[in-house]
N, C-alpha and C positions, 0 to 999 in steps of 0.2 A: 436134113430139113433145115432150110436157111431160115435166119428170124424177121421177120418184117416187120418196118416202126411204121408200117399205113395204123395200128389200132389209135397210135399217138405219137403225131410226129416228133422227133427230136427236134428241141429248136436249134438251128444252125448257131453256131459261134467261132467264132474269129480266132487265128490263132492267139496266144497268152504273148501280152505283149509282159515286158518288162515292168508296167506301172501297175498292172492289176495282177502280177504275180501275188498271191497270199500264202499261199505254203512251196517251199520251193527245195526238191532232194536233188544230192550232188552224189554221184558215186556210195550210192548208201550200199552196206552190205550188214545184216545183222547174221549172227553164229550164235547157235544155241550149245553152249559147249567145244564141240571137236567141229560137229554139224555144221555147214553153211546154209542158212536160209531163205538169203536174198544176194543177190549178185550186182552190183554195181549199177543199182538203179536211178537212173534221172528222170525228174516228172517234175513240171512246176502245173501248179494248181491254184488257177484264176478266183477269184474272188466273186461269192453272188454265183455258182455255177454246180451245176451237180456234177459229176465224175465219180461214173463206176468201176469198181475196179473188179475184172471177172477172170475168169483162168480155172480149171480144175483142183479139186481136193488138194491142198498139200502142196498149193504154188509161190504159196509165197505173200498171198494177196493181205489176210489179215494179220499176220508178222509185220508189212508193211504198214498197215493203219494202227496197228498198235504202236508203232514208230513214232506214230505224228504227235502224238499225246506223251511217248514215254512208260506206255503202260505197260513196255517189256521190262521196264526197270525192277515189277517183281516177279521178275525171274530170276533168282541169282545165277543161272549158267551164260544170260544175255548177254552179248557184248553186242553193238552199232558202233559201225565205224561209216566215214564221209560225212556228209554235213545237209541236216536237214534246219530251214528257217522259215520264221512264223514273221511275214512282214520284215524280212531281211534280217531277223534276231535268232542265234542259234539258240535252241530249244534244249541241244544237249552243252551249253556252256553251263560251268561251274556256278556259277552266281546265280544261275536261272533258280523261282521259284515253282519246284512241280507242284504244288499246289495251287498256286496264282493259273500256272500254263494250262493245268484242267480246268479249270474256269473258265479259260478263254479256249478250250477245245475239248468240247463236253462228247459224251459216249455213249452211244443207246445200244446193249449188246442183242446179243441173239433170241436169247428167252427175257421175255419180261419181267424185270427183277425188281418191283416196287418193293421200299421200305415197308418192315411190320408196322407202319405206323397208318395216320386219318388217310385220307386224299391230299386236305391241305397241309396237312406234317412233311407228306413226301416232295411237294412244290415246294415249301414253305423252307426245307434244309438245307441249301443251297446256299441262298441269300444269306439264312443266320447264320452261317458258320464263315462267308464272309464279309456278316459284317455290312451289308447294302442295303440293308432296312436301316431307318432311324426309328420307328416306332411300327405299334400294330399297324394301324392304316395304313402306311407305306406298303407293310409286309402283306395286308391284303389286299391292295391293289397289285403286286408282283405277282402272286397268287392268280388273282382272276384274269390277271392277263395273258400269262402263260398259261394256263387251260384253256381261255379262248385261242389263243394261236397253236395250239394243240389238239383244237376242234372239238374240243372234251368238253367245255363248264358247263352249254346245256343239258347234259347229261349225268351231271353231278353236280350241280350247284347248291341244290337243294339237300347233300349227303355230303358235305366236305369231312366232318369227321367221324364217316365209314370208313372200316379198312381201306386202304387202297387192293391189297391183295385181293378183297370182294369181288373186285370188277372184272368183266368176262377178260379173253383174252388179249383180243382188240382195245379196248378200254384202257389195260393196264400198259400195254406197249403207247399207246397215246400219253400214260399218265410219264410214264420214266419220259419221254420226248417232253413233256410241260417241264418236268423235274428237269433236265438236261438243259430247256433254252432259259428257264428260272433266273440266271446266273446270268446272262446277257454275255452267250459266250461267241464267237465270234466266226467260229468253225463247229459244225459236227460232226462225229465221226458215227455211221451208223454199219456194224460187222449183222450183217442178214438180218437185217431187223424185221422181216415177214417172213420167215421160214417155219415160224410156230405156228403161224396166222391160216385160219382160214379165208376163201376167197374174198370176201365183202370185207372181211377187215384190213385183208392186203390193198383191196382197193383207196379204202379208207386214207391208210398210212401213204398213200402212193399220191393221193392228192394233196396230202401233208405238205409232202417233200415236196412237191412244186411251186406250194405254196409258200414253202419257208424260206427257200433258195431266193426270194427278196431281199431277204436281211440277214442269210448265211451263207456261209461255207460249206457247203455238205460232202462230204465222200462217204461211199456205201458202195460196202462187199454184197455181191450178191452172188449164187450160184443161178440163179433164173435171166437168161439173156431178155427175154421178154420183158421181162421191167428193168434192165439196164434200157433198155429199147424205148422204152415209156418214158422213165423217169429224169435220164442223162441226157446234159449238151455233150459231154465228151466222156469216153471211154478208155479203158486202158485195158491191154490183156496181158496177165503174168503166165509163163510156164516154165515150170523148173526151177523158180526160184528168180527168175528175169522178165523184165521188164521187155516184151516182146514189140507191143509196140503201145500208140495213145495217140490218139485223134478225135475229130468229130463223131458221136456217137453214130449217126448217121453215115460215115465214111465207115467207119470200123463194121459195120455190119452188112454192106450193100456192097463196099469196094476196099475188103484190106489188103494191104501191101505186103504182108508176111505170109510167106503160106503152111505157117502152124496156127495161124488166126482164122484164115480159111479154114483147115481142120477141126476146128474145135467147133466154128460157129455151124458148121454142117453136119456136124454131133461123129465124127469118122474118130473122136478121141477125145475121154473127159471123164 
């Protein structure tokens, strides 16, 4: 079964020139231990664009976006080698602050994982802890603004300090996305962030992402070609730990070049 992007077309995009490169991997290989998990991957990743990254169980794909942030560093067995940059700055230089870097490359994981805290505690923890509020009003206007670009506020505006955890499932996966862009981060990384979700709330979360990719960076693992299909200008497919190939979303699904990308998108393995 081939997947077609007629529900919603991919916008076409141009190949990544060199000036809108925003995140850009050189020969990356990361090893869990003895294990290799990634093999000598190159991908640069345009700025303002979605890119999905898809592949079966166990390819590689979210080892690779936890790369982007660093968030294998708590793994003590991790080692990354080659060189990944954020705006031509290595991310794994010594001097870098991983604290500062997840700010500017925020994470919405798989299951929605709001703080035990209000609604507006979990927006609200972001900014205080770096420090981008000068006062309340500042800090509630960050607040209401990232719920609205989260498509959330009229829906909780009126219950800011409700649990967050309250909120149906849909709700709270929107709320960690307000919590995420809070921070005025500059990329996001989202690892299947509708795989919990029921339909209408995937749908939800999916006009999100269209909508945000105005003012971010997005890359999202997804195991559903369908909404790589929907969502992404460009695509990338991992198997076995490699970077098989990466193109127009649109190319990658109607006419790829590799024929283990064929195989997978015609479900013959996955």
């Amino acid at each position: 079964m081939s997947i077609s992007t007629q529900e919603k077309p991919a916008v076409a995009s141009p190949k990544t020139s060199s000036s809108d490169v925003k995140i850009a991997a050189k020969d990356v290989c990361v090893f869990y231990g003895e294990k290799q998990a990634l093999f000598n991957v190159n991908l640069d990743i345009a700025a303002n664009q979605v890119i999905s990254l898809i592949g079966p169980s166990g390819c590689g794909k979210s080892t690779f976006l936890r790369s982007i942030n660093r968030m294998n560093d708590v793994v003590p067995s991790c080692r990354v080698e080659g060189l990944i940059t954020l705006e031509g700055q290595d991310i794994y230089d010594p001097e870098i602050d991983v604290v500062e870097l997840r700010a500017r490359v925020g994470m919405v994981f798989q299951k929605p994982n709001p703080f035990p805290k209000s609604i507006y505690d979990n927006v609200a923890y972001g900014p205080r802890i770096h420090g981008q509020a000068t006062g309340k009003a500042e800090l509630d206007e960050i607040v209401e603004r990232s719920l609205q670009r989260a498509g959330l506020w009229n829906e909780v505006k009126d219950r800011l300090e409700s649990p967050g955890t309250g909120l149906s499932g849909g709700q709270q996966q929107r709320l960690c996305i307000a919590r995420a862009i809070a921070v005025s981060p500059e990329v996001i990384l989202m690892d299947e962030p509708c795989s919990a979700l029921d339909p209408i709330a995937t749908a939800r979360v999916e006009e999100l992402i269209d909508e945000l990719r105005q003012n971010f960076t997005i890359v999202i693992v997804t195991h559903s070609m369908q909404q790589a299909a929907r969502v992404s200008q460009r695509t990338a497919f991992f198997h076995l730990g490699i970077l098989v190939e990466e193109g127009d979303t649109d190319q990658i699904f109607t006419r790829p070049s590799d024929e283990r990308t064929q195989d997978y998108i015609t479900g013959r393995f996955g």
